[in-house]
C-alpha positions as CSV (number, residue, x, y, z in Angstrom):
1,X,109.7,111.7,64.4
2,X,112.9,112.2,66.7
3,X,112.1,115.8,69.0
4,X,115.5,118.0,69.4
5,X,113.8,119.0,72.5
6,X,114.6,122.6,73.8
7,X,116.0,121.7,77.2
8,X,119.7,121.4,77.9
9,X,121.6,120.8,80.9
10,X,119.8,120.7,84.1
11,X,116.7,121.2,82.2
12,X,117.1,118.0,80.5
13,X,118.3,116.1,83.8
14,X,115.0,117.3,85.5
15,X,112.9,116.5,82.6
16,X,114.1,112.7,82.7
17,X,113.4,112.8,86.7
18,X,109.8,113.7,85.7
19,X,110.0,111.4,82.3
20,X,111.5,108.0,84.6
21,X,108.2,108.8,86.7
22,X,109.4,107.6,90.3
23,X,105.9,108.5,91.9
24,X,105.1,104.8,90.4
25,X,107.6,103.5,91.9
26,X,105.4,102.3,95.2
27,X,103.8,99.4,93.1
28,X,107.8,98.2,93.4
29,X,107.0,97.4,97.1
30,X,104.7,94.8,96.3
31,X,107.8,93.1,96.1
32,X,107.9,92.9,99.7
33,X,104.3,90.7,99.4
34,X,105.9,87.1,99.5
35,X,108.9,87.6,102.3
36,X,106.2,89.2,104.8
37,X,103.4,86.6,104.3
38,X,106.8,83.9,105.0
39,X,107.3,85.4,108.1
40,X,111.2,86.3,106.7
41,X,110.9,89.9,105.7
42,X,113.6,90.4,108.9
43,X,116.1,88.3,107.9
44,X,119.4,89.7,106.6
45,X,120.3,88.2,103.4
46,X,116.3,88.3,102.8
47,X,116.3,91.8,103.1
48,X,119.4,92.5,100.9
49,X,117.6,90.0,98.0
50,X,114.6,91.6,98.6
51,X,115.9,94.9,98.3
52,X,118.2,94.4,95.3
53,X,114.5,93.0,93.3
54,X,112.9,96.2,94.3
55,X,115.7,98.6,93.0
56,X,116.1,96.5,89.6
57,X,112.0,96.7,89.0
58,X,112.7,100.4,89.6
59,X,115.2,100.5,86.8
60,X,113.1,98.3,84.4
61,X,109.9,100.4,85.1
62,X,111.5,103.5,84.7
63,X,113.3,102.3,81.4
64,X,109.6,101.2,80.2
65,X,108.0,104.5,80.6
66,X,110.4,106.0,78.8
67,X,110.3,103.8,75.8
68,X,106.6,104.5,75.8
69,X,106.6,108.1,75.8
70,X,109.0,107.9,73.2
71,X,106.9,105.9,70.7
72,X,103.8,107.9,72.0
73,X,105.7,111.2,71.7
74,X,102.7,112.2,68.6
75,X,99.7,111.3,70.2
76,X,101.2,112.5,73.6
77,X,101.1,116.1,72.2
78,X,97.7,115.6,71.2
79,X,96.6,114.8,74.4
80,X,95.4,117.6,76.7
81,X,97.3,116.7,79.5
82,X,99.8,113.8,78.4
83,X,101.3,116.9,76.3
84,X,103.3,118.1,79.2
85,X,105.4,114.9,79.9
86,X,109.1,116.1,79.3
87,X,109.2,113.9,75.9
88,X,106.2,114.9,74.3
89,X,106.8,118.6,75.3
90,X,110.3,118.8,74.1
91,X,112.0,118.5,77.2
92,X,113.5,115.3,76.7
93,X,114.7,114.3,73.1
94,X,113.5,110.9,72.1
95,X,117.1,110.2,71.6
96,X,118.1,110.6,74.8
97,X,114.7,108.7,76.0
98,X,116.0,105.6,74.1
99,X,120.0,105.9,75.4
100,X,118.7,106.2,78.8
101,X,116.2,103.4,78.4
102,X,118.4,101.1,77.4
103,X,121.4,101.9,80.0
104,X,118.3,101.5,82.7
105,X,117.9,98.0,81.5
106,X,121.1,97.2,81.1
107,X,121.3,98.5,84.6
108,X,118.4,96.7,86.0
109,X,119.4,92.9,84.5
110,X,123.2,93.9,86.4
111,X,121.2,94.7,89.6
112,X,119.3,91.2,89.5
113,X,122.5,89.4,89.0
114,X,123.7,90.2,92.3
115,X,120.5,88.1,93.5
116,X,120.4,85.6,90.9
117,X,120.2,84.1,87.9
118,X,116.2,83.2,88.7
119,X,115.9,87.0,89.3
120,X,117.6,87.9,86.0
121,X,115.4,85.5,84.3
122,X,112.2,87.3,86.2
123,X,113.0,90.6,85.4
124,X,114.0,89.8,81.3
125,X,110.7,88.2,80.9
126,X,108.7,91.4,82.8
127,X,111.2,93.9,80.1
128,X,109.9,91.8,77.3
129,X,105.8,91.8,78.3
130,X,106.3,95.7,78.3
131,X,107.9,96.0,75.2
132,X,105.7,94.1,73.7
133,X,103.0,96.4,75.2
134,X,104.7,99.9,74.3
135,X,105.3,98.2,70.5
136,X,101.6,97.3,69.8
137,X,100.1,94.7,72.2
138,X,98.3,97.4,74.4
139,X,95.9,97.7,71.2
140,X,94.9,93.8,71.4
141,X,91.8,93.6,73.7
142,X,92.2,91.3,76.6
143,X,96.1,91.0,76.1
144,X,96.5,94.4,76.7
145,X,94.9,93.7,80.4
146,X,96.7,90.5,80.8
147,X,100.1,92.6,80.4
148,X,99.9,94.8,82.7
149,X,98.4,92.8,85.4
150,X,101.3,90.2,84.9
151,X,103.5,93.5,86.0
152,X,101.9,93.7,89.2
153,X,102.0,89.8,89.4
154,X,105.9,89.5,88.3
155,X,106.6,92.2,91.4
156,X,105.2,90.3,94.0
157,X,106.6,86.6,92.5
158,X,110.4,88.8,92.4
159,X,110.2,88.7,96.2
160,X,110.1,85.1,96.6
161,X,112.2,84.1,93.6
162,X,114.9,86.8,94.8
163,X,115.2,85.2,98.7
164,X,114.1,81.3,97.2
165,X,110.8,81.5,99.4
166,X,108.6,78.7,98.0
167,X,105.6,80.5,96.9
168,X,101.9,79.5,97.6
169,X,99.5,78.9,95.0
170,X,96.8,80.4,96.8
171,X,99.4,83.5,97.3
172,X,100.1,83.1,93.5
173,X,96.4,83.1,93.0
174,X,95.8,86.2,94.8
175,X,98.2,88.0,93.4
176,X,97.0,87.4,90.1
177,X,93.5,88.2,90.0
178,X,93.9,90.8,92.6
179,X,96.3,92.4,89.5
180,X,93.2,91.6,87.1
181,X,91.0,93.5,89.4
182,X,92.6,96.3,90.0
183,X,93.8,96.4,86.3
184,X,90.2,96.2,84.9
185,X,88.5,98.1,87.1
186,X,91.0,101.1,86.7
187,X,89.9,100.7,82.6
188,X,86.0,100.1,83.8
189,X,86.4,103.8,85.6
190,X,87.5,105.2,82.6
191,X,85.1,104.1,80.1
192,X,82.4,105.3,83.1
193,X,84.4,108.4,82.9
194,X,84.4,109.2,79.2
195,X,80.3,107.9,79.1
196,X,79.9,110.8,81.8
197,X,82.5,113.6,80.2
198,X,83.7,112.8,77.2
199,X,87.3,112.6,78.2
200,X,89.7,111.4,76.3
201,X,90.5,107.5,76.6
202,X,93.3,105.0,75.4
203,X,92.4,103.6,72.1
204,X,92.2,100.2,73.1
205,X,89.4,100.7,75.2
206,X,87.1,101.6,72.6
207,X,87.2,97.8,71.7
208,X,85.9,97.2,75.3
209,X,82.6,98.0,76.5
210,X,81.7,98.6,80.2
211,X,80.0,95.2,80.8
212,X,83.1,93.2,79.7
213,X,85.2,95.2,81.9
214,X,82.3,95.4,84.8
215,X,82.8,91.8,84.1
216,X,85.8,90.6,84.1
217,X,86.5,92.8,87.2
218,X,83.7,91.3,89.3
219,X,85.1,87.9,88.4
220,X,88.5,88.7,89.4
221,X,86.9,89.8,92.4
222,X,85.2,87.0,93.5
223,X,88.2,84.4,93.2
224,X,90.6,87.0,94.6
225,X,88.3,86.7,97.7
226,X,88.2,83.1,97.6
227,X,91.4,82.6,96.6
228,X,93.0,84.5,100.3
229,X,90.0,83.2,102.4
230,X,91.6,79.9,101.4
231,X,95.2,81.1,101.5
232,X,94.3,82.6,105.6
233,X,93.1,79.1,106.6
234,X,96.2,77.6,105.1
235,X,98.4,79.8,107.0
236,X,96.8,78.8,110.2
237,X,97.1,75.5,109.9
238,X,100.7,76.3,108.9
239,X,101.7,78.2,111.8
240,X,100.4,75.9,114.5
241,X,98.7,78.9,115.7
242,X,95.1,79.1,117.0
243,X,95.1,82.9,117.4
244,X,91.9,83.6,115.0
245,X,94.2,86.6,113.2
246,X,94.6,84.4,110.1
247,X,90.9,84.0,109.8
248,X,90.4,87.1,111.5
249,X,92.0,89.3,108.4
250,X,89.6,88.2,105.9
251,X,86.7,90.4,107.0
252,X,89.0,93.9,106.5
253,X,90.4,92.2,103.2
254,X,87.0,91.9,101.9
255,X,85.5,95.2,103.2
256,X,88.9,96.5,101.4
257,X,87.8,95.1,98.3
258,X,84.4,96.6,98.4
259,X,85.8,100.0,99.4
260,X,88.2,100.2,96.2
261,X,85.7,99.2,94.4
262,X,83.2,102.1,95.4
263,X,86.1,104.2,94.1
264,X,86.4,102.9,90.9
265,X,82.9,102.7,90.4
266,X,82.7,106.2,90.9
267,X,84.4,106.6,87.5
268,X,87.6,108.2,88.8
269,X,89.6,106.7,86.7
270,X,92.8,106.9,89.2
271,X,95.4,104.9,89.1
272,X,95.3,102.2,92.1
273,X,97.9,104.2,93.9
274,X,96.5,107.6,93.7
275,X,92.9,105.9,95.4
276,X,94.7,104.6,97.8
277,X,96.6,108.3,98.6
278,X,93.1,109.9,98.1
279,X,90.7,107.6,100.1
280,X,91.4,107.7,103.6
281,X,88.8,105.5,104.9
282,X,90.5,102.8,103.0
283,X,93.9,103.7,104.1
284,X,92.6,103.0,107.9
285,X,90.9,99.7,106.4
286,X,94.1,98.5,104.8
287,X,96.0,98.8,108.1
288,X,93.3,97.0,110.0
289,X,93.7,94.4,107.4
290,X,98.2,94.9,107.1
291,X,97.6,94.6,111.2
292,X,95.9,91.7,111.4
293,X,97.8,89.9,108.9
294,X,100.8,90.4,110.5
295,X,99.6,89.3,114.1
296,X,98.4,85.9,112.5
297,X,101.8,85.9,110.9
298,X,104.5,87.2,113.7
299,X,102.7,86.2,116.9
């Protein structure tokens, strides 16, 4: 059912602020991943393709969550706290959601052209994964995790493919099960959470039980691991340097991993960004870790 929705004005312009959700933008900066581990992240023209990737996965994101809210709009208002997003409490018409969705598309394909057509290309098949998630996928078990994790996967490949830096596949291999992980275990914190409270969850999750997702997130784990203790070496040999830092950076990596996962274990169902704003003893192991990366990389 299409809302009228009571604001007008500057109280609709707000309300699409809120709905566009840029808090969620900082996942866009895992863009960034592929040009730092290349030791390029510096260079000029890198920097500009680098930059233009990050604002079009703004655009596409932003466009996405307002596609979803719209189709959600409902359930949304029967939610005890998903009620007061700006579409679901009337703010933002779902009209106005789906005009400004599809200009923020339109927008973010026109951004990636000024990279290139590989970037265009990148950021169509990301639009297309999360429509098919907002239009019904998100209630197929397992496809629904393979579809957001390929969003945080798609972000840090857009880097490379932006400024043509050859990706590794250990750096591919990371990316992706370190998506799965996080991905999983933010679902595994929220069936823990609902077992405990009762809280409301997403629907598809009742077709998951907290083994599987223990499971598949302990997995993902484990060749995340392996997968960057392999990548580290590689990057030694590949810089010529015999510092240690490449090797070095594994041990706060790992300790990392085993932090966040204390977190989600707890069952508070956070987003991956909001425990990394919340748990400052991880924030200090993740610069150990952002530290000693970049000395095996820039020394």
């Amino acid at each position: 059912m299409t809302t009228t929705g009571r604001g007008t004005g500057t109280g609709t312009l707000a309300g699409l602020v809120r709905a566009v959700r840029p808090n969620q933008w900082v996942k866009n900066f895992l863009v960034l991943a592929a040009p730092f581990a290349a030791n390029r992240l510096t260079e000029p023209g890198v920097l500009l393709d680098t930059g233009l990737a990050l604002v079009a996965f703004c655009l596409a994101a932003s466009a996405v969550y307002l596609v979803n809210d719209a189709i959600d709009v409902e359930s949304d208002r029967a939610h005890p706290t998903k009620r007061h997003r700006p579409i679901a409490a009337g703010v933002v018409s779902t009209r106005t959601a789906y005009v400004t969705a599809a200009v923020l598309f339109v927008a973010a394909i026109g951004v990636a052209r000024c990279s290139g057509l590989p970037l265009v290309v990148l950021i169509a098949v990301y639009c297309a994964a999360q429509l098919g998630y907002c239009l019904g996928l998100k209630h197929q078990p397992v496809i629904d995790l393979c579809i957001v994790a390929s969003g945080f996967l798609l972000r840090a490949i857009a880097g490379g493919i932006a400024a043509g830096i050859p990706l590794s596949q250990w750096f591919l291999l990371v990316t992706a099960f370190g998506s799965l992980f996080m991905v999983a275990g933010k679902r595994y914190a929220e069936i823990v959470l609902y077992e405990r409270t009762g809280a409301q969850i997403r629907a598809s999750l009742r077709r998951y039980s907290a083994s599987y997702l223990r499971f598949v997130w302990a997995t993902a784990a484990a060749i995340m691991i392996l997968a960057y203790a392999l990548w580290a070496f590689e990057l030694r040999q590949r810089t010529g340097y015999d510092s240690g830092w490449a090797m070095l950076s594994i041990v706060p990596f790992v300790v990392a991993v085993l932090r966040y996962a204390v977190d989600v274990d707890d069952g508070g169902a956070g987003a991956p960004e909001q425990i990394a704003l919340r748990d400052h003893v991880l924030q200090v192991i993740g610069v150990c870790w952002v530290g000693s990366l970049a000395l095996s990389i820039y020394t």
